[in-house]
C-alpha positions as CSV (number, residue, x, y, z in Angstrom):
1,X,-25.3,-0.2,20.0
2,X,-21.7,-0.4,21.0
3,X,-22.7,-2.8,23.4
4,X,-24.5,-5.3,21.2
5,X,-21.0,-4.8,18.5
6,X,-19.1,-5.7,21.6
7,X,-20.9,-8.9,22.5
8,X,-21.6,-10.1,18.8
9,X,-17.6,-9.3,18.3
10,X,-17.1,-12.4,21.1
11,X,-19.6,-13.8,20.0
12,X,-18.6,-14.9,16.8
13,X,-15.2,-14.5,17.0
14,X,-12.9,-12.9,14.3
15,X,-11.5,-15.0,11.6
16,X,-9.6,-13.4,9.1
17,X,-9.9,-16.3,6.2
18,X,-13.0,-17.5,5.4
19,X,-14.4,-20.6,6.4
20,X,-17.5,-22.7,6.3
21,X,-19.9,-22.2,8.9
22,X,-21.6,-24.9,10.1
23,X,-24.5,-24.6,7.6
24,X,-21.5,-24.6,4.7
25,X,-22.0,-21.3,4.2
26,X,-18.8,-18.7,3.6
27,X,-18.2,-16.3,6.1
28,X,-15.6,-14.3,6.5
29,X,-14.9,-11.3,9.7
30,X,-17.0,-11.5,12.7
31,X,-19.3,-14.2,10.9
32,X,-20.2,-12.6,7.9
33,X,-22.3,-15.3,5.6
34,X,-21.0,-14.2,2.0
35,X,-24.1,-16.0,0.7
36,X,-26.6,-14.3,2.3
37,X,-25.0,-11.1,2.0
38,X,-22.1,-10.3,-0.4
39,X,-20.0,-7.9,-0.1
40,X,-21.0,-4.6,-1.6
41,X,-19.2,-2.8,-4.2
42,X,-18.2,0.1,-1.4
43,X,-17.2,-2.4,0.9
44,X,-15.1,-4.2,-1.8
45,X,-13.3,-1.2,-2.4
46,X,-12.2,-0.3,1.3
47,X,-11.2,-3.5,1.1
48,X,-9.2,-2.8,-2.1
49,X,-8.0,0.2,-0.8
50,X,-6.6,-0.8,2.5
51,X,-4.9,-3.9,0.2
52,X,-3.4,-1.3,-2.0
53,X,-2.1,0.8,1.2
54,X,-0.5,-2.5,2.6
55,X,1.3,-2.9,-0.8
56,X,2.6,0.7,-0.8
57,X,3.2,0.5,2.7
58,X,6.1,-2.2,2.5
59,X,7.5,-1.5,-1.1
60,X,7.8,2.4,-0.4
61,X,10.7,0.8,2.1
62,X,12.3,-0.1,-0.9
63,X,15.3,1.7,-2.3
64,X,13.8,1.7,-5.8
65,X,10.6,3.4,-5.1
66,X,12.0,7.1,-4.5
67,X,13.9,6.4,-7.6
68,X,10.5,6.0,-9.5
69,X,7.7,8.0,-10.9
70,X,4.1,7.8,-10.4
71,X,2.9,5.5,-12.9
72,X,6.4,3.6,-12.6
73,X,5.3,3.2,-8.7
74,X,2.0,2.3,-9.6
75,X,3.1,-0.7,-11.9
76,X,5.0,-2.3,-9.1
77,X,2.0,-2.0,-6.8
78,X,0.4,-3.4,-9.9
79,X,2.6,-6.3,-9.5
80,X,2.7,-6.8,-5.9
81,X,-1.0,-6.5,-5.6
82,X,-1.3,-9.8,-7.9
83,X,1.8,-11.9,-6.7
84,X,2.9,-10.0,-3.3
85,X,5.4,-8.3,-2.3
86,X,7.8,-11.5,-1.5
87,X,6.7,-12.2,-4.6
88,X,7.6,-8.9,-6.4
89,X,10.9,-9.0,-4.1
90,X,12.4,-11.7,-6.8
91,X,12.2,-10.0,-9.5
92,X,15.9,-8.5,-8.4
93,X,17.2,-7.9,-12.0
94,X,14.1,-5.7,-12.8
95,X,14.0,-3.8,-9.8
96,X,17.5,-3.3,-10.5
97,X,17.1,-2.1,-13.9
98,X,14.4,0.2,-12.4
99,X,16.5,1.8,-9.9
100,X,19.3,2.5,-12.6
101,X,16.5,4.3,-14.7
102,X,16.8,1.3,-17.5
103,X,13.7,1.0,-18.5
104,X,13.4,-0.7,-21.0
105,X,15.4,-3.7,-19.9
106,X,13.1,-3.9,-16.6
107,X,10.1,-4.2,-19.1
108,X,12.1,-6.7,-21.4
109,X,13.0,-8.6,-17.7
110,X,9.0,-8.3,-17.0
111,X,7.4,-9.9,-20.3
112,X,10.2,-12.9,-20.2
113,X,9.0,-14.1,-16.5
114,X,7.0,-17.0,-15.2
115,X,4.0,-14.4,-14.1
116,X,3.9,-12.3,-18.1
117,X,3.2,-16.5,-19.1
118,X,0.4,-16.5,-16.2
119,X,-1.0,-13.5,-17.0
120,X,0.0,-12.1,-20.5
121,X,-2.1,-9.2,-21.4
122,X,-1.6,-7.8,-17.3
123,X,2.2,-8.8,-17.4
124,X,2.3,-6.4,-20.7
125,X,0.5,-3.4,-19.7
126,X,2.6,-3.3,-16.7
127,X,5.9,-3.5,-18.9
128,X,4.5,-0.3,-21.2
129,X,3.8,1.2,-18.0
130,X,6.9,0.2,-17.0
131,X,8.8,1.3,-20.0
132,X,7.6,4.4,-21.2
133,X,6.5,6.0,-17.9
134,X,2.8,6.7,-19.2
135,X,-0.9,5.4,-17.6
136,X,-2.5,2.9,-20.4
137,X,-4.9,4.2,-22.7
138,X,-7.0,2.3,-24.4
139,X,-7.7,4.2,-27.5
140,X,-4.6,3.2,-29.2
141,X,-3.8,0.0,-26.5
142,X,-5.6,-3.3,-27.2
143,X,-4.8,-5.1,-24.4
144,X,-5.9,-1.6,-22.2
145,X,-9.0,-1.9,-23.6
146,X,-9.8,-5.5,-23.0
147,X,-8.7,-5.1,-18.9
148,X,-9.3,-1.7,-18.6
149,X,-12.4,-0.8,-21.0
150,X,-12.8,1.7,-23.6
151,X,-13.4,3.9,-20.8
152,X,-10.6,4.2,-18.6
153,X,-9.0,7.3,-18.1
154,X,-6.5,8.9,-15.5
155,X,-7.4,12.5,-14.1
């Protein structure tokens, strides 16, 4: 088997974006048609998780993030997972605010930026996360239940 993963590998060749094949199919990898077989839910999620490694990965180098508690950590990787870290990186007054422990100013800074317009009900379940140091629940937060569902609970 190794064999036949080594020769398919050159093959097809690795491409990291996806891209038409020649049948204008999407594939993706070592040509991996997305038509005729999606991704799986599993595979999604190794997907997601190395994604949400990567993220921690570069904003743990941060001076902010040992200032920072769990769910205060987890809303900037919130935030960088959607716009990127560059992205994240210039949102200087709140990260400032952050590192100083004002909380409540980095969640004012949050809800009054470009990305709480793009994104509204994310931008302001980040900023409670954000300001009051607590995971989301959506028995008592509307816009937790509508992204989250009535479900969703942290053990």
């Amino acid at each position: 088997m190794n064999q036949t993963i080594e020769m398919l590998k050159r093959l097809e060749a690795f491409e990291a974006q996806p891209y038409r094949d020649k049948l204008g199919y999407w594939t993706v990898g070592y040509g991996h048609n997305l038509h005729t077989t999606p991704l799986t839910e599993q595979q999604a999620h190794d997907v997601l998780v190395g994604d949400i490694e990567r993220v921690v990965n570069e904003v743990s180098q941060w001076r902010v993030w040992g200032t920072l508690d769990e769910v205060r950590r987890s809303a900037l990787v919130q935030m960088a997972f959607q716009m990127g870290t560059a992205g994240l990186a210039k949102f200087v007054a709140t990260l400032g605010k952050l590192e100083t422990g004002d909380y409540q100013g980095a969640a004012r800074n949050v809800l009054r930026s470009l990305w709480a317009k793009q994104t509204p009900k994310r931008a302001r379940l980040v900023a409670r996360m954000i300001e009051t140091g607590t995971w989301p629940d959506p028995q008592i937060d509307g816009d937790a239940a509508f992204l989250l569902g009535d479900d969703f609970r942290v053990t």
